[in-house]
N, C-alpha and C positions, 0 to 999 in steps of 0.2 A: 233794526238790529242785524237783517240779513245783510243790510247794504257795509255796515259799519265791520262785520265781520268780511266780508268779499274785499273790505278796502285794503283791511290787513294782512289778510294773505297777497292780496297783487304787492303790496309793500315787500314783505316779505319773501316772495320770490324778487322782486327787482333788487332788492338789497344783495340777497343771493345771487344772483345775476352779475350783479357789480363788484361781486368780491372775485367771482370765476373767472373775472378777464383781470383783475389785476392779477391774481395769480396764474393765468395764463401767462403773464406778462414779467411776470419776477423770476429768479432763477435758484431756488431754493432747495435743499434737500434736507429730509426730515426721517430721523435713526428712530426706531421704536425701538427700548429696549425693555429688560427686564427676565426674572427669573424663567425658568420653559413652565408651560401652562397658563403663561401670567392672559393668552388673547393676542400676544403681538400681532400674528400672520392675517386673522381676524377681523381686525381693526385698521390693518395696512392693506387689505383687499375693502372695506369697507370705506374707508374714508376716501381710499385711489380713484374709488368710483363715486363718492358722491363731489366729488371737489377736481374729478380730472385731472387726478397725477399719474404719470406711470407708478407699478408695483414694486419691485422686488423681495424676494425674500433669499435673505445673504445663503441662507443654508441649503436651498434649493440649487443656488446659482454654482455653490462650489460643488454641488452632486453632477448637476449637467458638465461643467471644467472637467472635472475626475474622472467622470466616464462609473462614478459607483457610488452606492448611497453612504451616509452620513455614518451609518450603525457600520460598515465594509472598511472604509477610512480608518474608525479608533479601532475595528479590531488588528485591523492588515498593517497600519501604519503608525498606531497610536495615539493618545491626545496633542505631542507634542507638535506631531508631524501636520497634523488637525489644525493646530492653532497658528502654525506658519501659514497654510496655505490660504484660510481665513481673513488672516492679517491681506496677505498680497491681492485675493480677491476685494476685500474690501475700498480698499487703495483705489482699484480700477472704477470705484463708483465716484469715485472723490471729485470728479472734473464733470461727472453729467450734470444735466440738473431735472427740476421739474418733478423729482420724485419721492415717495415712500419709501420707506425699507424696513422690512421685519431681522430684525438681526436676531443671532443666539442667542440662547441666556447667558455663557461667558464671554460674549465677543467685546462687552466693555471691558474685561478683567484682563487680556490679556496683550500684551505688546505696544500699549497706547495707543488702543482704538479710540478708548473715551477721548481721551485729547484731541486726536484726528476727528473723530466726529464733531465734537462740540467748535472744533476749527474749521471745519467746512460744512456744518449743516446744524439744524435745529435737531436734540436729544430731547425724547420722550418719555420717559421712566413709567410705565402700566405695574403700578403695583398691587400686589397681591396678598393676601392673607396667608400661611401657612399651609390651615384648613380647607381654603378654597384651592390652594393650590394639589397637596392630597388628594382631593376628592375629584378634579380633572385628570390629575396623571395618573392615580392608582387604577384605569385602563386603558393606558397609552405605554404603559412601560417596557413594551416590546418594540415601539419606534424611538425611544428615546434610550441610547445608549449609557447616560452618565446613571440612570434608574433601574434600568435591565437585568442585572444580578440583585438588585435589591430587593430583599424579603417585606411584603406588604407590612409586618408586624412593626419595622422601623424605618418604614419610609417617612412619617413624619418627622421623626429623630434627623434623619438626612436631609430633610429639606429644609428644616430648622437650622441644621449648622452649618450646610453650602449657603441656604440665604442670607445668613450672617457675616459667611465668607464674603459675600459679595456685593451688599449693599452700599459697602463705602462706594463700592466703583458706579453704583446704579443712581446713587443720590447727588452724582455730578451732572445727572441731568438737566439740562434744562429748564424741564416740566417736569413734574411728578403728578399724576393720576390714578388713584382705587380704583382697581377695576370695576368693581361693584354698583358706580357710579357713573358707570362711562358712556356717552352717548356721542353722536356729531357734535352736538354743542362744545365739546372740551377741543376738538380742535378745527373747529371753525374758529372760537378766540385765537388761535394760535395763528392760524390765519389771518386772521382779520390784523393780529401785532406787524406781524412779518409783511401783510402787503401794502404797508404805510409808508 
């Protein structure tokens, strides 16, 4: 029994093995999207390193451009000025390859990112409950700007009607994944599609 279980794992990592170099070898870029709280950044640091992709996470990328964080932006410049620059950071990923991306929760909603993404790279939908999502942000909501004036008492109220707002744009994903369920295996298949 020990031999037949040793055989499976060597299987098992060479199988792994042989998806790492095709995907070393293909030139793919893969959007995570989905509501904030949903694990994007989480799972685009986790998956970059078991499968050896670069990282990025788009909202870090546009703090380091700016010179100022994301919460400095909506207050100094507002969401409009926000979702331009977004948009043009975004753009500049559109020609690399090889990698993840944790994107915002509205970066599919606005300016036809979803299009550009799903035109140049594999979309990932991490969906979320409501409840699950509540119960993440109700102590984050002093990093997350669009949450930060809002009173804990109707934060689920808001997260119900922005998620509503924006699921049309999230369910042009590609992939759609419960977060609840989510492990390597959801995209390693994504993988294993893409490096055929």
């Amino acid at each position: 029994m020990q031999t037949v279980g040793f055989l499976l794992a060597v299987r098992t990592w060479l199988l792994l093995f042989h998806l790492l170099i095709q995907v070393s070898s293909q030139k793919m870029r893969y959007f995570l999207i989905g509501y904030m709280g949903s694990g994007k950044t989480y799972w685009a640091k986790q998956w970059s390193t078991v499968y050896g992709l670069k990282c990025f996470d788009l909202d870090a990328e546009i703090e380091q451009r700016q010179g100022k964080s994301i919460n400095l932006i909506f207050k100094e410049d507002g969401e409009d000025t926000f979702r331009e620059i977004e948009k043009e950071v975004l753009k500049t990923f559109l020609h690399l390859d090889n990698f993840i991306m944790s994107c915002g929760g509205g970066t599919p909603c606005f300016h036809n990112n979803m299009n550009r993404m799903n035109k140049h790279g594999v979309t990932i939908y991490l969906k979320s409950t409501v409840d699950e999502l509540v119960q993440r942000l109700a102590t984050e909501k002093e990093t997350r700007p669009l949450i930060k004036d809002v009173a804990d008492d109707v934060l689920h109220e808001f997260i119900e009607q922005r998620l509503e707002q924006r699921v049309t744009c999230y369910s042009q994903a590609m992939y759609h994944f419960p977060t609840l369920n989510l492990s390597n295996e959801n995209f390693h298949r994504i993988l294993y599609r893409h490096a055929k």
